[in-house]
N, C-alpha and C positions, 0 to 999 in steps of 0.2 A: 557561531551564534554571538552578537554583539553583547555588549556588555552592558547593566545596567549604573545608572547614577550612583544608584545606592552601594553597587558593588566597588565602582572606583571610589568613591570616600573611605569606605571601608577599609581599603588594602593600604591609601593615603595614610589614614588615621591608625590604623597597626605599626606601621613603622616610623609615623611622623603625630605620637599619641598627643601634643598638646597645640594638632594644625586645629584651624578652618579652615571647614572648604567650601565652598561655592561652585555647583557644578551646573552648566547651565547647557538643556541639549540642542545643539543648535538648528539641525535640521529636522528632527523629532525623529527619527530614524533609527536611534540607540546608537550610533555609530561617531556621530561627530558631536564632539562635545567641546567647551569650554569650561578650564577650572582657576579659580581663584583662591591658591593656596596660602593662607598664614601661619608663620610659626614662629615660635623663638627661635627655633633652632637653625633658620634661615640667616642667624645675626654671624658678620662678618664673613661671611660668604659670598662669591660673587653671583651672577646671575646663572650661568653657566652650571654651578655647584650647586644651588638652589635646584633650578629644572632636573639635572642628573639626582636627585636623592626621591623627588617626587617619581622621575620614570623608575625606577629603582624600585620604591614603594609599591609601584604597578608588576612588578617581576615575569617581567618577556611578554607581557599583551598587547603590549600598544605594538600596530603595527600587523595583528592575530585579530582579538577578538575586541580592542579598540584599534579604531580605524585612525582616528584623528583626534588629537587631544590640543586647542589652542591652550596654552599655559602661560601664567602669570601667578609669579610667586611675591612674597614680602611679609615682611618683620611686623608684627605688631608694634602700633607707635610707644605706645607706649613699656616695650622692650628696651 
């Protein structure tokens, strides 16, 4: 059963409590999504370590009951 929007923010924002997210579904399907994560916690990290804490926050779905996740992380500017 694919996953909702609101489920992926949630699982984000449990483990990444002061992100935004931005989830956008691309095919309308449930399945393929785009998200647009911010966080402080993203600061001095590189891109690689940024996406690994987001799939991380997701705990073994992507790939299950998310299909496809385009991802794009970054720091608050004002971080």
């Amino acid at each position: 059963m694919p996953m909702s929007a609101e489920q992926i923010e949630r699982l984000i924002k449990e483990s990444i409590p002061d992100a935004r997210v931005v989830i956008e579904d691309l095919r309308g399907d449930g399945d393929h999504y785009a998200a647009h994560v911010i966080s402080k916690a993203f600061a001095g990290k590189s891109r690689i370590q940024q996406h690994q804490m987001v799939y991380k926050a997701l705990r073994g779905k992507m790939g299950g009951e998310l299909h496809a996740l385009a991802l794009q992380t970054s720091v608050p500017e004002n971080a």
